[in-house]
VMD Tcl script that draws the C-alpha trace (Angstrom):
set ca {
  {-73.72 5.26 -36.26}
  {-77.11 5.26 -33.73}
  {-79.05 6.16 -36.85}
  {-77.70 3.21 -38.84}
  {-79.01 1.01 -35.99}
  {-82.36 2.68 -36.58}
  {-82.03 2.15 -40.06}
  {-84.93 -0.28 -40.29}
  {-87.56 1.55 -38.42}
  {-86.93 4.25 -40.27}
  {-87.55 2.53 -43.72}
  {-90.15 -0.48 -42.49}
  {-92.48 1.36 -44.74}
  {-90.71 0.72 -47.89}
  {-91.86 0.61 -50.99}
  {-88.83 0.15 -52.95}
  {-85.38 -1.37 -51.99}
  {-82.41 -2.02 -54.75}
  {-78.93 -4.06 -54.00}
  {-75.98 -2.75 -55.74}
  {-73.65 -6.33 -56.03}
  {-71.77 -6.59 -59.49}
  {-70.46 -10.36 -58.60}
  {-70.28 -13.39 -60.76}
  {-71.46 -16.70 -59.54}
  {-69.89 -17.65 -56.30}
  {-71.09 -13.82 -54.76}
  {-73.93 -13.67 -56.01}
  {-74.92 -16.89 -53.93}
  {-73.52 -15.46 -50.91}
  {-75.89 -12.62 -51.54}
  {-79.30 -15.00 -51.50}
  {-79.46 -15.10 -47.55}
  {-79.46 -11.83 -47.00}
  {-82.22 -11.04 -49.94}
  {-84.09 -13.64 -48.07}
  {-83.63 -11.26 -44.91}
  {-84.93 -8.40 -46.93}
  {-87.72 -10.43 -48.08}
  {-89.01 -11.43 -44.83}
  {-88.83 -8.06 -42.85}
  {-90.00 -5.55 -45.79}
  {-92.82 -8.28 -47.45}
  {-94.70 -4.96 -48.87}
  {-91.64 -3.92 -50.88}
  {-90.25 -4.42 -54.21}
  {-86.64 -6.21 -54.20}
  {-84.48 -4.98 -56.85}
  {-80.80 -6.30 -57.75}
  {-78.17 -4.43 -59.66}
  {-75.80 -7.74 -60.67}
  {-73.86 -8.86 -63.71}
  {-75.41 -11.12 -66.44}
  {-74.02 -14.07 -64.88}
  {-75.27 -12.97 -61.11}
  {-78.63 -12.10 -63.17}
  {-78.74 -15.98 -63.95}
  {-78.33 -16.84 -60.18}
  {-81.50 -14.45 -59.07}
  {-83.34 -16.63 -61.29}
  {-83.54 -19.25 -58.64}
  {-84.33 -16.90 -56.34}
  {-88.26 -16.24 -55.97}
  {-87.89 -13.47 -53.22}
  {-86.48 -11.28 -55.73}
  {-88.63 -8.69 -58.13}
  {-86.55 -7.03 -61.06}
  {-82.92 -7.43 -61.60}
  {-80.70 -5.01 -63.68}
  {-77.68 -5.83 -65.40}
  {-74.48 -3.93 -65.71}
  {-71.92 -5.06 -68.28}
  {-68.47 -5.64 -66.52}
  {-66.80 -7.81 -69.09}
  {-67.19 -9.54 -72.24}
  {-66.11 -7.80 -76.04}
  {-64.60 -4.31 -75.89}
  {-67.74 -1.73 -76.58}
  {-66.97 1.57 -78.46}
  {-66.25 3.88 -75.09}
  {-69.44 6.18 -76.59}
  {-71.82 3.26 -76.38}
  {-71.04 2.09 -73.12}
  {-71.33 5.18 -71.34}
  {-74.73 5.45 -73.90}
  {-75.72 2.21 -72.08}
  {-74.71 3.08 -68.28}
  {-76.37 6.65 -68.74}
  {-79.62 4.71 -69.78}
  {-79.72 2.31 -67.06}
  {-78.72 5.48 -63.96}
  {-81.52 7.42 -65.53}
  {-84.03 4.23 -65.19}
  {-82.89 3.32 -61.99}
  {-83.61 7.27 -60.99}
  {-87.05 7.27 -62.01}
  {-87.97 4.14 -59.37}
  {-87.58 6.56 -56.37}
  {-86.18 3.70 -54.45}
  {-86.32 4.42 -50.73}
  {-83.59 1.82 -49.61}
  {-80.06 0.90 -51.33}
  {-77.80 -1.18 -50.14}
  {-74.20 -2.52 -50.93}
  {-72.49 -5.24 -49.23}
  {-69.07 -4.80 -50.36}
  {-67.89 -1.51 -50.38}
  {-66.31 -1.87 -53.85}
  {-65.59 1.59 -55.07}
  {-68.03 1.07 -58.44}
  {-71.04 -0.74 -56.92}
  {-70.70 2.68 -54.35}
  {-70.14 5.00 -57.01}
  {-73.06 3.66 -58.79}
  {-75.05 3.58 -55.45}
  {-74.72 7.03 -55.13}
  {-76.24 8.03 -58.96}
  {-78.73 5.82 -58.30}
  {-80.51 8.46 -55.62}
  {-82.07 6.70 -53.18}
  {-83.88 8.29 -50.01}
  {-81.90 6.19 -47.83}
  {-78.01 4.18 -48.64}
  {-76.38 2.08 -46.30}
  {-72.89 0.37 -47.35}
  {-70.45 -1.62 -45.25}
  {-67.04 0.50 -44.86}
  {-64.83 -0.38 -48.04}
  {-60.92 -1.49 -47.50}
  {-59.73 1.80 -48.60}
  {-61.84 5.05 -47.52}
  {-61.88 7.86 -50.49}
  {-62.35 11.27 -49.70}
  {-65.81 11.08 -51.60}
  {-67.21 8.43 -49.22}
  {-68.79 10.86 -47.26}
  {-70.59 12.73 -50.15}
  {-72.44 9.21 -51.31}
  {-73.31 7.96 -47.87}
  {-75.02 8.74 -44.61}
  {-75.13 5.13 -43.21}
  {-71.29 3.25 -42.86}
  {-71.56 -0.03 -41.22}
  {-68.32 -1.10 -39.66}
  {-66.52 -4.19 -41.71}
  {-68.24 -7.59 -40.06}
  {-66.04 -10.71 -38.46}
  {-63.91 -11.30 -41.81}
  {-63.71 -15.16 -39.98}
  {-67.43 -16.03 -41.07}
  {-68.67 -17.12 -44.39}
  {-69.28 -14.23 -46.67}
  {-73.19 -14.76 -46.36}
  {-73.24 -14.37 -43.21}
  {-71.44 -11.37 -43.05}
  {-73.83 -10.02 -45.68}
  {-76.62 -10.82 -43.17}
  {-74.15 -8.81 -40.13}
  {-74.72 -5.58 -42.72}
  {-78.39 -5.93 -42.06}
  {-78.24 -6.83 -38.31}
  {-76.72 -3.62 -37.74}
  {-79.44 -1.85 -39.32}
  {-81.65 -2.74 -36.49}
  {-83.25 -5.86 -38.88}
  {-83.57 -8.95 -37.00}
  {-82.06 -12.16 -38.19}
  {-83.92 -15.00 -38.54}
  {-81.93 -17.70 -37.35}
  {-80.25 -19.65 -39.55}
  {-79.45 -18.64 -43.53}
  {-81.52 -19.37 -45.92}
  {-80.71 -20.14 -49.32}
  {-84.16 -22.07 -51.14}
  {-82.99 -22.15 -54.53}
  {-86.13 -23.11 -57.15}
  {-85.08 -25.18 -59.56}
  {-87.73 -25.30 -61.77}
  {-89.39 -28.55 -63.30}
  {-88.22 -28.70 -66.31}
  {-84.90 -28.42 -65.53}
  {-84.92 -31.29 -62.94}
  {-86.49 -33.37 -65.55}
  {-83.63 -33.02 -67.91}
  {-81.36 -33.64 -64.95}
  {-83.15 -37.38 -64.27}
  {-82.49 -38.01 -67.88}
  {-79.41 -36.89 -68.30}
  {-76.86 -37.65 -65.12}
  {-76.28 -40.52 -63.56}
  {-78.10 -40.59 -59.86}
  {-75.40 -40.27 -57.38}
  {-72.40 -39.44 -59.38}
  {-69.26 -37.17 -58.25}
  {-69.33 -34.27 -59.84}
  {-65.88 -32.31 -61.21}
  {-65.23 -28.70 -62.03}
  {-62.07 -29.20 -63.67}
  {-61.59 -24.85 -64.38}
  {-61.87 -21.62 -62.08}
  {-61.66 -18.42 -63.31}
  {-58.09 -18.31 -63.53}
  {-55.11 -21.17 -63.70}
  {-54.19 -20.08 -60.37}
  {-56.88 -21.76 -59.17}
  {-57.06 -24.81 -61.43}
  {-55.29 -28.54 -60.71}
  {-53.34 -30.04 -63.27}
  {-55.48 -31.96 -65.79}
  {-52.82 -34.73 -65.44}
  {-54.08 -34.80 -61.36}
  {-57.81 -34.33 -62.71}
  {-57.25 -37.69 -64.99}
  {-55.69 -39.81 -62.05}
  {-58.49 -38.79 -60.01}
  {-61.11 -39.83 -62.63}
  {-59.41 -43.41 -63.07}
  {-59.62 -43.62 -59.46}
  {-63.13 -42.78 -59.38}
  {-64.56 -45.04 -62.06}
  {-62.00 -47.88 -62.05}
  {-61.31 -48.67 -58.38}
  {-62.69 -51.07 -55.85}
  {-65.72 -49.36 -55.71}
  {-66.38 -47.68 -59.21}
  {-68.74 -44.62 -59.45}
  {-70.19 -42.60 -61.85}
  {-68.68 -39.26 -62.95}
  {-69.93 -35.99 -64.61}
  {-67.82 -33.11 -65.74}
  {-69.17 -29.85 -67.03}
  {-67.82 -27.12 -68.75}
  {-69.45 -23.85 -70.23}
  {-68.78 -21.90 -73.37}
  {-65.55 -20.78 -72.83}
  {-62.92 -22.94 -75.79}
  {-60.05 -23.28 -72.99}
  {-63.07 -25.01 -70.60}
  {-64.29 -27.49 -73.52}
  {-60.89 -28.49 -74.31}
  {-59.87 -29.40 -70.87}
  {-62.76 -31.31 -70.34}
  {-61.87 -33.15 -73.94}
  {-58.82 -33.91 -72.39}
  {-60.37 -35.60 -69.43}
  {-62.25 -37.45 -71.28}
  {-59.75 -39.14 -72.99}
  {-57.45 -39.86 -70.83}
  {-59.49 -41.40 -68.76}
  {-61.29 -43.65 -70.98}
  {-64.21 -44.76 -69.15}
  {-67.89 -44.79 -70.15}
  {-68.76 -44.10 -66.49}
  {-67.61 -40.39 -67.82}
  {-71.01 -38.48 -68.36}
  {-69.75 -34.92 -70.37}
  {-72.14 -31.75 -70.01}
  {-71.49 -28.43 -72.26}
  {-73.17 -25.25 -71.66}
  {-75.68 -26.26 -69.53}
  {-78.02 -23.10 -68.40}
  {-78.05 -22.32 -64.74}
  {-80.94 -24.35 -63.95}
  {-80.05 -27.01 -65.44}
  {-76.51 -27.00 -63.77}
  {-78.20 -26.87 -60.21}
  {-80.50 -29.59 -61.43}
  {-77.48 -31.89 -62.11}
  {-75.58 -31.03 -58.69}
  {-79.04 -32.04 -57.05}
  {-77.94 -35.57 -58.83}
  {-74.92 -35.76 -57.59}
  {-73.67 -37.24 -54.17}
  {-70.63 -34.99 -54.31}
  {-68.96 -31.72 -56.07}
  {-65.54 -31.60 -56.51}
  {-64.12 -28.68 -57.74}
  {-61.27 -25.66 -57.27}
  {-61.95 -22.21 -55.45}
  {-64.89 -21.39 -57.79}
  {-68.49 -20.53 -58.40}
  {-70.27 -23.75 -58.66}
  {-68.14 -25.02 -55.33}
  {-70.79 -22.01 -53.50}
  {-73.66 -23.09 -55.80}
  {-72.99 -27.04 -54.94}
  {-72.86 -25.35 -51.02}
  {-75.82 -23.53 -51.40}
  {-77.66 -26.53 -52.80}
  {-76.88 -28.87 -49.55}
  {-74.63 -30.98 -51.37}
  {-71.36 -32.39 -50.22}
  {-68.11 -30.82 -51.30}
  {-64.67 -31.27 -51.70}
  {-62.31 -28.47 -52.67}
  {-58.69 -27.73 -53.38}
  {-57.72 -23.89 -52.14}
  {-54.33 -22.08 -52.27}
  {-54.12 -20.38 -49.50}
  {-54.19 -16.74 -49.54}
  {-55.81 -13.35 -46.79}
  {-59.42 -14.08 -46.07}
  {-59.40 -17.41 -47.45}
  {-61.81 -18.53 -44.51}
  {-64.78 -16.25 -45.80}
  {-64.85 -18.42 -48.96}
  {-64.92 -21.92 -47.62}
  {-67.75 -23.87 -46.61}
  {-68.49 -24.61 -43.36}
  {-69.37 -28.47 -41.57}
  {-69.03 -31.69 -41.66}
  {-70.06 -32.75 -45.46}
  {-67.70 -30.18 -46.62}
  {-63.51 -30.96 -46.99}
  {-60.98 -29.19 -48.57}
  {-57.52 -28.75 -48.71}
  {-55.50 -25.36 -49.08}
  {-51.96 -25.47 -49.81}
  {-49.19 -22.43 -49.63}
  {-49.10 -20.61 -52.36}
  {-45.72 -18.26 -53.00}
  {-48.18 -16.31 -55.93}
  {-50.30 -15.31 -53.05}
  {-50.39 -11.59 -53.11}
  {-48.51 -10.82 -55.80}
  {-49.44 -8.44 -59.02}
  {-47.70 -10.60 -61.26}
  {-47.70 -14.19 -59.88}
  {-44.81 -16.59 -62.01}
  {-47.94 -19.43 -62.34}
  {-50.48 -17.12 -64.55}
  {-48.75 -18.08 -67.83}
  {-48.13 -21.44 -66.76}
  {-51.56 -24.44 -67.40}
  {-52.04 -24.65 -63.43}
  {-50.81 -23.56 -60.09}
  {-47.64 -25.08 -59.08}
  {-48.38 -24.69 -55.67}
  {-51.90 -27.01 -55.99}
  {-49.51 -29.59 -58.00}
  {-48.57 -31.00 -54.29}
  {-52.16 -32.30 -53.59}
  {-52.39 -35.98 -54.90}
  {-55.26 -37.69 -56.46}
  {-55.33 -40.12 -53.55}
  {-55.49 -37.36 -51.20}
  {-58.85 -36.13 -53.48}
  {-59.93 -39.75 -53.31}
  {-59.72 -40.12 -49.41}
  {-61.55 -36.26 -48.53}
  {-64.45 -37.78 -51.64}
  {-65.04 -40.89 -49.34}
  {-64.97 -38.99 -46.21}
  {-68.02 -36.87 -47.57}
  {-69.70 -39.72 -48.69}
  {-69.60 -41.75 -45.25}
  {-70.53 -38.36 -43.51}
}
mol new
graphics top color blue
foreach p $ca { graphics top sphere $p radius 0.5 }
foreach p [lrange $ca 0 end-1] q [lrange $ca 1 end] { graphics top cylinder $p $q radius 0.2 }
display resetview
């Protein structure tokens, strides 16, 4: 472990450095502070990312970052010859940069796998959950799991503390949004409006759209109407919901937004005077942007890593019997029982909490 800690005077010199994070959009913003890290203590050095398409979209944002590669994790089923055609390809590209740093963050078993191809001079990883027999071929440099208490960015930023880098003070996320994008925004959105995420990644994680709809009345019909936007991407179930909303709330405070591109979706949050949304991706994004945000959590182990931190920031996590399970008895159902028990007035009161913060 002493050479870990020596880890960055050993590679100050740098001329290369690649990250090895396959996550989607809520980890791939946890992964911005620490690239910022890298940025500032290697400023000689190319910064490469190894990221999904969707985590490629993030690192647009992100001007401390050089090249990104993509790795396929989902999406249509690929003939099983192409796809090992493709990864082939990309370890045999990733070879011939002679990176002399790689680093992983997670200690999934395929972002460490694919660390070790990759050849680096030097690979540091934080210890995974389960320790393989094979850990010890990949990897010279194991840093110890960091405070699972803290938000996951910062104990991305721990990984690099204990390889002798030193911190500098408080995260950094500096998203660039670029013009363009915030031009459509002013256009397009309401100034000030709440924002709602009415889908996660899974049902388990979404409120009932019959909740979603009180809310909305609430919102643009009470004492103190406001503005509303609701987005949704490409995905059919996504547009339909959001439909749905639409009309049962019957309001033409109700600004809809489909497939908006990545900039343009942190151009409209920058609009907005709140996010409210489920345990999701643009909850981090909305985070990372400095905007308020109220979410609705089931509570589950290392729930605390996920949620964001201070006073402009509520949410509200409920038991959840799923929690844990392989097969949970909500996945075919439209929503989590468990979030069922949070009321739309109990939304309404966290929203106006934010916005008197």
């Amino acid at each position: 472990m002493s050479s870990t800690h020596s880890l960055y005077s050993m590679t100050r010199d740098a001329r290369r450095l690649v990250v090895v994070d396959l996550g989607f959009l809520g980890d791939t913003v946890h992964l911005i502070p620490p690239l910022w890290e890298l940025r500032s203590h290697y400023p000689g050095a190319e910064i490469h990312v190894i990221t999904t398409p969707l985590g490629a979209s993030v690192l647009t944002l992100v001007p401390c970052v050089d090249r990104v590669w993509t790795v396929k994790l989902g999406g249509p089923r690929r003939p099983a010859l192409q796809r090992l055609r493709e990864q082939t390809q990309l370890i045999r590209s990733l070879r011939k940069q002679r990176f002399d740093l790689a680093i992983n963050f997670t200690g999934a078993d395929r972002t460490l796998i694919l660390m070790g191809l990759i050849g680096a001079r030097h690979r540091v990883a934080r210890m995974p959950d389960r320790w393989h027999f094979w850990n010890p071929l990949l990897f010279r440099h194991w840093v110890p799991q960091p405070d699972r208490q803290q938000p996951v960015f910062e104990q991305r930023r721990a990984v690099l503390a204990v390889c002798g880098i030193p911190l500098d003070g408080e995260a950094r996320f500096d998203l660039s949004i670029s013009d363009k994008a915030r031009q459509w925004a002013t256009a397009n959105i309401p100034f000030g409006a709440v924002h709602l995420s009415l889908s996660a990644s899974t049902p388990l994680k979404e409120w009932a759209l019959d909740q979603w709809i009180k809310l909305g009345r609430l919102l643009t019909a009470g004492p103190q109407p406001v503005p509303v936007v609701v987005t949704c991407g490409t995905n059919p179930r996504e547009q339909t919901r959001v439909q749905e909303f639409i009309d049962g709330v019957r309001s033409d405070r109700v600004t809809r937004v489909v497939e908006p591109s990545l900039d343009q979706f942190a151009a409209l949050l920058g609009c907005c005077r709140v996010h409210v949304g489920s345990d999701s991706g643009p909850l981090h994004l909305a985070m990372a942007l400095g905007i308020p945000t109220v979410a609705l959590f089931r509570r589950y182990f290392g729930i605390e890593e996920w949620l964001p931190r201070g006073a402009q920031h509520q949410h509200v996590a409920v038991e959840c019997a799923c929690s844990g399970q392989r097969k949970p008895p909500c996945l075919g159902r439209p929503s989590a029982d468990c979030l069922a028990g949070i009321t739309p007035e109990t939304v309404l009161a966290m929203v106006a909490r934010v916005l008197s913060t």
